[in-house]
C-alpha positions as CSV (number, residue, x, y, z in Angstrom):
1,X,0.0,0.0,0.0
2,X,2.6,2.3,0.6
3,X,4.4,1.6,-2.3
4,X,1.3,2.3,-4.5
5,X,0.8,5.7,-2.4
6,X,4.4,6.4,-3.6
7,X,3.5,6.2,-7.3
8,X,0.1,7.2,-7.3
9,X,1.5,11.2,-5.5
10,X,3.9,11.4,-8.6
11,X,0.9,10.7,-10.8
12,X,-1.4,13.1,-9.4
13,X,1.0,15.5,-9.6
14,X,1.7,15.0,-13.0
15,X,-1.6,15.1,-13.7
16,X,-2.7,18.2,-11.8
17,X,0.2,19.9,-13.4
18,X,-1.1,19.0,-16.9
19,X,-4.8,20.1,-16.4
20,X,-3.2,23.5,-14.9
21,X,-1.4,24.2,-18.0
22,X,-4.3,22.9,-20.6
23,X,-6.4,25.5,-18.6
24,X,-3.8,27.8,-18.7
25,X,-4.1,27.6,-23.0
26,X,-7.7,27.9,-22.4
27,X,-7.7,31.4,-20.9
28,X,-5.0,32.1,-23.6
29,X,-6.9,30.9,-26.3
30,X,-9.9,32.9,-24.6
31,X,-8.0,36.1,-24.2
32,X,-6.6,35.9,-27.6
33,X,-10.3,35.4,-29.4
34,X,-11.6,38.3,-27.1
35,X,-14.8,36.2,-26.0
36,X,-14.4,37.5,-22.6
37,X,-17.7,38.9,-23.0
38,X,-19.2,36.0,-24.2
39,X,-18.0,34.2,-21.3
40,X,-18.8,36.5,-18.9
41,X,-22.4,36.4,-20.1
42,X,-22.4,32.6,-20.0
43,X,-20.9,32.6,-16.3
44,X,-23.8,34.9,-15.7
45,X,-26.1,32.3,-17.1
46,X,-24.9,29.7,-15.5
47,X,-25.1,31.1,-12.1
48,X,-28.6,32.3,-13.0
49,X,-29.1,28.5,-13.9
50,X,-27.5,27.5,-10.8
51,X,-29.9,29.9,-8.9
52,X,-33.1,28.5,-11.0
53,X,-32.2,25.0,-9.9
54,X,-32.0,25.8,-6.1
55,X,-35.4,27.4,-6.2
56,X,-36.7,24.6,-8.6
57,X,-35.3,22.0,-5.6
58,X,-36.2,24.2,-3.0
59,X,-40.1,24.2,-4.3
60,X,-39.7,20.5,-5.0
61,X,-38.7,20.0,-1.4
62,X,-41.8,22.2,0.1
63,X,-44.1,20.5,-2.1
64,X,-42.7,17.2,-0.8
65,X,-42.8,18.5,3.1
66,X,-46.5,19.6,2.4
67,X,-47.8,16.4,0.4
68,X,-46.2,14.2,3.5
69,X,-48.1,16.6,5.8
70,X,-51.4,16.1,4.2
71,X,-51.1,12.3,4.0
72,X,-49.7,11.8,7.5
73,X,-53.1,13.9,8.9
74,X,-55.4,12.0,6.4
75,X,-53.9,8.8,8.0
76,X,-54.3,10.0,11.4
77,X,-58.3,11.1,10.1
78,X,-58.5,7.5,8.7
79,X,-57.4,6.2,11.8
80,X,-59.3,8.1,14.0
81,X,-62.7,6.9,11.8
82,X,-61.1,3.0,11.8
83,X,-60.8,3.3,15.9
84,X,-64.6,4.5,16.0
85,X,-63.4,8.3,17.5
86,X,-65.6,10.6,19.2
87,X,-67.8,12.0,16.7
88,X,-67.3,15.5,17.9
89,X,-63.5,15.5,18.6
90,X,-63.3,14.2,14.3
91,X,-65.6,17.2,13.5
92,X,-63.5,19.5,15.6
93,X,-60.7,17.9,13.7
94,X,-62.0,18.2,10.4
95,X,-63.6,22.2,10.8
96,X,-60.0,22.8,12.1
97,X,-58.1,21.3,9.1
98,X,-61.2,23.0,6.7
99,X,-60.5,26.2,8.6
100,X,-56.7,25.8,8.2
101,X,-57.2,24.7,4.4
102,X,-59.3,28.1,3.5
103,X,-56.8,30.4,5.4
104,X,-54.5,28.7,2.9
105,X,-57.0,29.1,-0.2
106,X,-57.4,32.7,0.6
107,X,-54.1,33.3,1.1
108,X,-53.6,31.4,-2.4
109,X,-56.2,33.8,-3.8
110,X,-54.8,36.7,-2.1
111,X,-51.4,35.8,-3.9
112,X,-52.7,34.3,-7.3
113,X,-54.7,38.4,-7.5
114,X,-51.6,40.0,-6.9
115,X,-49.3,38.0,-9.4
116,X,-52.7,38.9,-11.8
117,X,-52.2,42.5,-11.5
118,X,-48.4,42.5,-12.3
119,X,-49.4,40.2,-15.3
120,X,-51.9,42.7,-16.4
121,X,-49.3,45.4,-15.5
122,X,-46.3,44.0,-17.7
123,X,-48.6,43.3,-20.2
124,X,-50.2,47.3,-20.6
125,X,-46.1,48.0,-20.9
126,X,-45.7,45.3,-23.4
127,X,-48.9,47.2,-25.2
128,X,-47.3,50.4,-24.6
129,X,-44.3,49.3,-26.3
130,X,-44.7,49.9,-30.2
131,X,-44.2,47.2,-32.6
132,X,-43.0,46.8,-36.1
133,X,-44.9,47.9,-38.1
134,X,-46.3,50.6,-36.4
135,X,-42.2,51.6,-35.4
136,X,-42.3,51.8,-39.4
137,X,-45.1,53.8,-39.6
138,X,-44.4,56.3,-37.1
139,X,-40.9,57.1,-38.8
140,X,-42.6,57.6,-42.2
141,X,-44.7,59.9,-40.8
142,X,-41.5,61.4,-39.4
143,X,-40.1,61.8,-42.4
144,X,-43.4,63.1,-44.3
145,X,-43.6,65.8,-41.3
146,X,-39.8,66.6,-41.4
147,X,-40.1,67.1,-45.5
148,X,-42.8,68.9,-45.0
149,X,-41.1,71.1,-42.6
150,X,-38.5,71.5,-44.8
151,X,-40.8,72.7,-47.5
152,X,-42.1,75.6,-45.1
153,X,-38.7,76.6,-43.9
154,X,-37.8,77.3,-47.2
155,X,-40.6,79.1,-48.8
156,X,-40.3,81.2,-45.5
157,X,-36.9,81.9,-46.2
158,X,-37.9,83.0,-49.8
159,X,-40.7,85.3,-48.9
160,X,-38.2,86.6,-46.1
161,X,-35.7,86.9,-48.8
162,X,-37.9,89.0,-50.9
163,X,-39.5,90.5,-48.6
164,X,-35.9,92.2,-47.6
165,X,-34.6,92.3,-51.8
166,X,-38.2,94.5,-52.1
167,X,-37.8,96.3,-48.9
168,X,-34.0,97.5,-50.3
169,X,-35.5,98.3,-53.5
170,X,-38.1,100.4,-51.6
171,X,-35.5,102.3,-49.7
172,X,-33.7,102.7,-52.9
173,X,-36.6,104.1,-54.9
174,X,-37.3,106.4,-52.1
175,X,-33.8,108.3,-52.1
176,X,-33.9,107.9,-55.5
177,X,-36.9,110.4,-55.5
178,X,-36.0,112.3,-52.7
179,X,-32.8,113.1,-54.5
180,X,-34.4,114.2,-58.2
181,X,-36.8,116.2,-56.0
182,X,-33.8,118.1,-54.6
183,X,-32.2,118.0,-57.4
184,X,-35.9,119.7,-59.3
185,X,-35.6,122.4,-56.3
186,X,-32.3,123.2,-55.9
187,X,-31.4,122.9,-59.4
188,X,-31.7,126.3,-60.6
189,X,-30.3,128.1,-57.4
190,X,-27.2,126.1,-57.3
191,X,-26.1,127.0,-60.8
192,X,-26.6,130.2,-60.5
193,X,-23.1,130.7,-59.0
194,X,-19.7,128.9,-58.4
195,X,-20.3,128.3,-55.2
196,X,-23.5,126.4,-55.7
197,X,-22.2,124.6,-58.8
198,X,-19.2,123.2,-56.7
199,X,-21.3,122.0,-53.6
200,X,-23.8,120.4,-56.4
201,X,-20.6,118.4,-57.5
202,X,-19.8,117.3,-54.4
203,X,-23.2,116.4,-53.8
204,X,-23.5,114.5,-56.5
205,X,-19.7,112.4,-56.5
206,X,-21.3,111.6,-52.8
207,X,-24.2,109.9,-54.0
208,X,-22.0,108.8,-56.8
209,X,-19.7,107.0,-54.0
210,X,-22.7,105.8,-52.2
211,X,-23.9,104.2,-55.1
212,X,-21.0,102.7,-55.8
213,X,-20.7,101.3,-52.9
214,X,-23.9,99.9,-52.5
215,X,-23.4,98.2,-55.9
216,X,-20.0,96.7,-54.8
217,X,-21.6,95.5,-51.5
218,X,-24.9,93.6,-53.7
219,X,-21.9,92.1,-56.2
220,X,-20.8,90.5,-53.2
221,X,-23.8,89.3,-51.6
222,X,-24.3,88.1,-55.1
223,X,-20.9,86.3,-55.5
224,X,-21.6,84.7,-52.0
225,X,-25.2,83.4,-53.1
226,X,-23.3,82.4,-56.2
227,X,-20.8,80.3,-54.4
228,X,-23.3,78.6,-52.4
229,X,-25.3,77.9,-55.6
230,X,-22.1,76.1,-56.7
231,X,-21.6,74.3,-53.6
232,X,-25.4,73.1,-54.0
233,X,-24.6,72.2,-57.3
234,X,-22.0,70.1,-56.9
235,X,-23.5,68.3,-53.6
236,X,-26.5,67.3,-56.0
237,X,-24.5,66.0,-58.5
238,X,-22.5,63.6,-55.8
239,X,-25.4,62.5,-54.7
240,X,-27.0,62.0,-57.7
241,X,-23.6,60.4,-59.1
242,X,-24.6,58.1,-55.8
243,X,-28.2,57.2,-56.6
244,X,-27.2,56.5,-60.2
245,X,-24.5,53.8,-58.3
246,X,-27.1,52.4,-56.0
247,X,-29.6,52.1,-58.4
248,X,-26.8,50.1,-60.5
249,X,-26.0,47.8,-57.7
250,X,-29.9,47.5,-57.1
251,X,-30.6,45.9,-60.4
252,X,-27.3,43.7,-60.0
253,X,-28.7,42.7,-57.1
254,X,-32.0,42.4,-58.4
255,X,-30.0,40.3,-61.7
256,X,-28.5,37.9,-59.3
257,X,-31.5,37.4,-56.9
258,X,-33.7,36.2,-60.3
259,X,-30.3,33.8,-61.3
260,X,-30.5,32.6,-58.3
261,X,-33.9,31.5,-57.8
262,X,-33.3,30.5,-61.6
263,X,-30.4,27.8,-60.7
264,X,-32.5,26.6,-57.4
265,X,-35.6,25.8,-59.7
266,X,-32.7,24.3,-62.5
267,X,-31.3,22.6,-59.2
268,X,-34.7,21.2,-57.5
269,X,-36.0,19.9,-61.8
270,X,-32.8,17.7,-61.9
271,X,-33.0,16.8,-58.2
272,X,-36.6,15.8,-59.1
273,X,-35.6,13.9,-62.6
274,X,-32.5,11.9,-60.7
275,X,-34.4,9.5,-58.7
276,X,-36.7,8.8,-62.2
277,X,-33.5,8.0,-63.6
278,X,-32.3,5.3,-61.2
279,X,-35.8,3.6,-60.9
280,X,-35.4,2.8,-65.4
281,X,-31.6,2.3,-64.8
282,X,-32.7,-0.1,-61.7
283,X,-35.9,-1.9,-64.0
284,X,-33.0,-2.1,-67.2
């Protein structure tokens, strides 16, 4: 015996040493295919299975510990009827165990309502909760709402737009006559001498200047809506250079969907025709 003990430590050791290192290449293995997750969720599982079983025994057990409680007292009724008991002592008995049993039953009752109303409750959630089709639904009418959003924003922009381009143009209009009705009064006065001729130039190279002005500062707001015309342009013409490309890959797609079913219908005739073939080969 103790020469056995002496080889079977060695042994052991040998083979507690070999199931270390083949679970050290495990975690390895594990660590280098970055499942950690995966086996983190499945510990979690397990233990949640683990926990599951306990209450499943547990229950098991209870139902056992009440079943041999109810036959040991309806062997200790029988027996009581066999040995010809008082009458009254048995109905005391029985009204007590009746007594007992409905406490239980409305307790049961009491418990099987409750459990009701959460069932009802996570149910009105689960109804709450949208589903498919009406998740679909609600984000095309989304997107009808937000296009048609879209549309108002920008023929509010354009009335704002013109509402300012024809205010301008009012403002304009207005010095424009204020200045030929100064012009129609002072006219005559201010060429009568030098004096007035000179202040009418410089009068008029001021407006000149302001004009100018004016007309260099709507070139640029016209060469900045110009460049955001060309930016415009040339987003819509990517993206339409992109729905021209998925449209292509759509009928590809749509090309080698219809093959395919072709060469399964091709595939499922000859699969059909093959066992024809070896019943005449087999009756040659």
């Amino acid at each position: 015996m103790q020469e056995q003990s002496r080889y079977s430590d060695p042994e052991e050791k040998l083979m507690r040493m070999h199931i270390l290192e083949e679970m050290q290449l495990l975690h390895e293995k594990i660590r280098a295919a970055k499942v950690d997750s995966v086996v983190h969720r499945l510990m979690l599982l397990m233990k949640s299975l683990k926990v599951l079983e306990k209450k499943e025994l547990d229950c098991h057990s209870n139902h056992t510990a009440k079943k041999s409680d109810l036959e040991a007292k309806i062997i200790h009724l029988e027996e009581k009827i066999s040995n010809n008991c008082d009458s009254k002592s048995l109905h005391d008995d029985l009204d007590h165990c009746i007594s007992i049993s409905l406490e239980k039953l409305h307790l049961a009752k009491k418990d099987l309502a409750a459990r009701l109303r959460m069932v009802l409750s996570v149910k009105q959630q689960l109804e709450d909760v949208p589903s498919q089709s009406e998740l679909i639904q609600y984000e095309r009418r989304f997107s009808e709402l937000n296009m048609t959003i879209e549309e108002i924003h920008r023929q509010t922009r354009k009335y704002y737009a013109t509402y300012n381009a024809l205010l301008e143009l009012k403002e304009l209009m207005l010095k424009e006559t204020s200045l030929l009705n100064s012009l129609n009064s002072q006219f005559q006065d201010a060429i009568s001498d030098t004096a007035g001729r000179l202040k009418l130039i410089d009068s008029m190279e001021g407006i000149l200047k302001g004009i100018k002005q004016k007309l260099q500062k709507v070139q640029e707001g016209i060469q900045a809506d110009q460049r955001v015309c060309n930016t415009l342009r040339e987003k819509y013409a990517a993206a339409a250079a992109s729905q021209r490309h998925g449209s292509s890959l759509l009928r590809a797609l749509q090309e080698e969907i219809a093959r395919n079913q072709r060469l399964k219908s091709e595939l499922r005739s000859r699969n059909a025709a093959t066992p024809c073939e070896v019943e005449v080969i087999g009756s040659l």
